[in-house]
C-alpha positions in Angstrom: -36.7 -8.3 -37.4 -38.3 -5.0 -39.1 -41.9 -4.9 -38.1 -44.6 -1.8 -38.2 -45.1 -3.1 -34.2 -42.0 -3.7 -31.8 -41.7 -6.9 -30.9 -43.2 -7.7 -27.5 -41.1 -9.4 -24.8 -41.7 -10.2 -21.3 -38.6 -10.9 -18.4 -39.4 -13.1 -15.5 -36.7 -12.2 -13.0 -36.6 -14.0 -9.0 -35.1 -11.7 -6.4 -34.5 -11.1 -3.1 -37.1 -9.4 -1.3 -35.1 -6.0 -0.7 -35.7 -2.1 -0.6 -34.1 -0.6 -3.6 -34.0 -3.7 -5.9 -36.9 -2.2 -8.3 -35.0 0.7 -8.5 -31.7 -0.8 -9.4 -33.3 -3.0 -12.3 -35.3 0.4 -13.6 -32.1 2.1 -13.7 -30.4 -0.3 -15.4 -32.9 -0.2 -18.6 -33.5 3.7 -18.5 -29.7 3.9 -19.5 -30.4 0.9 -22.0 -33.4 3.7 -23.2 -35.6 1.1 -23.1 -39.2 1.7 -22.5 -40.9 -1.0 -20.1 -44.6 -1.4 -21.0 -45.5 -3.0 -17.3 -43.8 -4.4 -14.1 -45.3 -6.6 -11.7 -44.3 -8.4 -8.8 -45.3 -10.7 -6.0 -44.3 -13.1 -3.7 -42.9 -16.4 -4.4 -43.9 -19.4 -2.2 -40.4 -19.2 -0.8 -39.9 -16.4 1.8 -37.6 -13.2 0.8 -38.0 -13.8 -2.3 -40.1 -11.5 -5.3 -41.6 -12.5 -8.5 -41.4 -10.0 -11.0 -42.6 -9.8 -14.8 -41.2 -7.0 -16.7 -42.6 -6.3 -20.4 -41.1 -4.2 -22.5 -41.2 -3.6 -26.9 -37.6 -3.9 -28.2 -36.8 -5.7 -31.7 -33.1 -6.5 -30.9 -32.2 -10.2 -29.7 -29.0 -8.9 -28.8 -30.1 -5.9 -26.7 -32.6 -8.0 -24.8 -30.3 -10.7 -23.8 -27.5 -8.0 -22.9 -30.6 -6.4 -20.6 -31.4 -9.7 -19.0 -27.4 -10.5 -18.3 -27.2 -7.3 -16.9 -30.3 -7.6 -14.7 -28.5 -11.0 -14.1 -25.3 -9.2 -12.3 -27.4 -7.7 -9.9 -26.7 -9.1 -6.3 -30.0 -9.3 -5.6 -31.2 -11.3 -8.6 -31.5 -14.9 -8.3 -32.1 -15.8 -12.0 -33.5 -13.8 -15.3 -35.0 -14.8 -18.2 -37.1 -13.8 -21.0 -40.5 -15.6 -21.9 -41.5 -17.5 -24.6 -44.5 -15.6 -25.6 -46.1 -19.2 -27.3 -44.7 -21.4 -24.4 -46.0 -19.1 -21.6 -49.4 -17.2 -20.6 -49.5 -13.8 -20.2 -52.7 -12.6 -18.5 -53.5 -8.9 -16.8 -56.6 -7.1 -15.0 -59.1 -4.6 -15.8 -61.3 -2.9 -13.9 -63.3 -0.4 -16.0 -65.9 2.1 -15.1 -68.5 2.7 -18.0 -72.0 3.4 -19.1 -74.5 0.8 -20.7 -78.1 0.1 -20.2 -79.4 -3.7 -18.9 -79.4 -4.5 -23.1 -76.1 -3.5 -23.9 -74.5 -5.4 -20.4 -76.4 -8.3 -21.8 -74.8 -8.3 -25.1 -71.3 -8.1 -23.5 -71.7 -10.7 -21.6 -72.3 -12.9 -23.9 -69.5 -12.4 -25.4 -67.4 -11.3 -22.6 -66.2 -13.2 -19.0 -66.5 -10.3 -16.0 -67.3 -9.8 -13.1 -69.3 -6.6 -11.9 -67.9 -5.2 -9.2 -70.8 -2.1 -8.4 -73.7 -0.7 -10.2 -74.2 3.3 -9.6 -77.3 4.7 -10.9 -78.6 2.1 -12.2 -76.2 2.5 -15.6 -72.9 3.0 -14.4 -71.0 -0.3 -14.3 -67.5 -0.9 -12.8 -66.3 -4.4 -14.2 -63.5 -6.7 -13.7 -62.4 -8.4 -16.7 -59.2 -10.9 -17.2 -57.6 -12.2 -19.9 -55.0 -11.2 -22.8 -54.7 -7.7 -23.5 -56.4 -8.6 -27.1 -58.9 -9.4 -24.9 -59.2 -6.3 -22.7 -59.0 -4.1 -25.4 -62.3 -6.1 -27.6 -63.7 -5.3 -24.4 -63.1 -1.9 -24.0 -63.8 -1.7 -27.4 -67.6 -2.8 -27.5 -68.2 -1.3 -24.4 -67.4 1.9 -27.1 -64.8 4.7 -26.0 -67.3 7.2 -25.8 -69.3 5.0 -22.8 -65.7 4.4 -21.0 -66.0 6.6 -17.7 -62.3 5.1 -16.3 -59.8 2.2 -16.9 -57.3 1.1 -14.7 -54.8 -1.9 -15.9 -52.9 -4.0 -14.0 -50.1 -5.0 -16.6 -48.9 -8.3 -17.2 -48.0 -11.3 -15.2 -47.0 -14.2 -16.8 -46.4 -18.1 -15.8 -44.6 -20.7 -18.4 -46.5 -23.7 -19.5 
């Protein structure tokens, strides 16, 4: 696959709820040089055991399934496997500090599904917003870089259909 973007690809990997685990897995894909783009993790329903969605850019099929066989061999790791990006949602958080007056908030939410969080100075939003990172980012962007005080992501989770 040659592409001007590397291909996006997120691993959903169950574990047991351990010290060191997280560790293990990011040691495992810094000698695969491998850049992950986020990592999250929760718990499941069932005790001792962790959720976690990894996404990372890598073009290779190959390298990808060799990562997620070797995050397989892992003790601690119930099951890995990569997402389907069209048979799966991928959602994250945004909180974002910025600067807009009552007309310009108006005009993003319109368009826009948030939540304000505070209001300092009468101009000074912090916002919540969720969605696809397409999303986020048309956010951000209408909000205007030059208005954006702080941003603070949560990186992905993702859940199949």
């Amino acid at each position: 696959m040659t592409t001007a973007q590397t291909k996006r690809r997120a691993i959903l990997a169950f574990m047991l709820d351990r010290s060191g685990v997280l560790n293990k897995i990011s040691m495992l894909i810094r000698r695969k040089m491998i850049n992950v783009d986020t990592i999250t993790a929760c718990a499941t329903q069932q005790p001792g055991i962790t959720r976690m969605t990894l996404t990372l850019r890598e073009d290779s099929d190959d390298k990808a399934l060799q990562l997620i066989k070797q995050i397989e061999k892992l003790t601690e790791v119930i099951s890995a496997k990569e997402l389907d990006i069209d048979q799966s949602f991928w959602r994250e958080v945004a909180i974002v500090k910025f600067e807009a007056g009552s007309a310009h908030l108006d005009r993003l939410s319109q368009n826009y599904n948030f939540e304000i969080l505070d209001r300092q100075n009468h101009e000074v939003i912090v916002a919540q917003v969720a969605g696809t990172s397409q999303k986020i980012d048309n956010f951000m962007a209408e909000i205007g870089r030059e208005k954006i005080i702080e941003v603070a992501r949560s990186g992905f989770t993702a859940l199949e259909k």
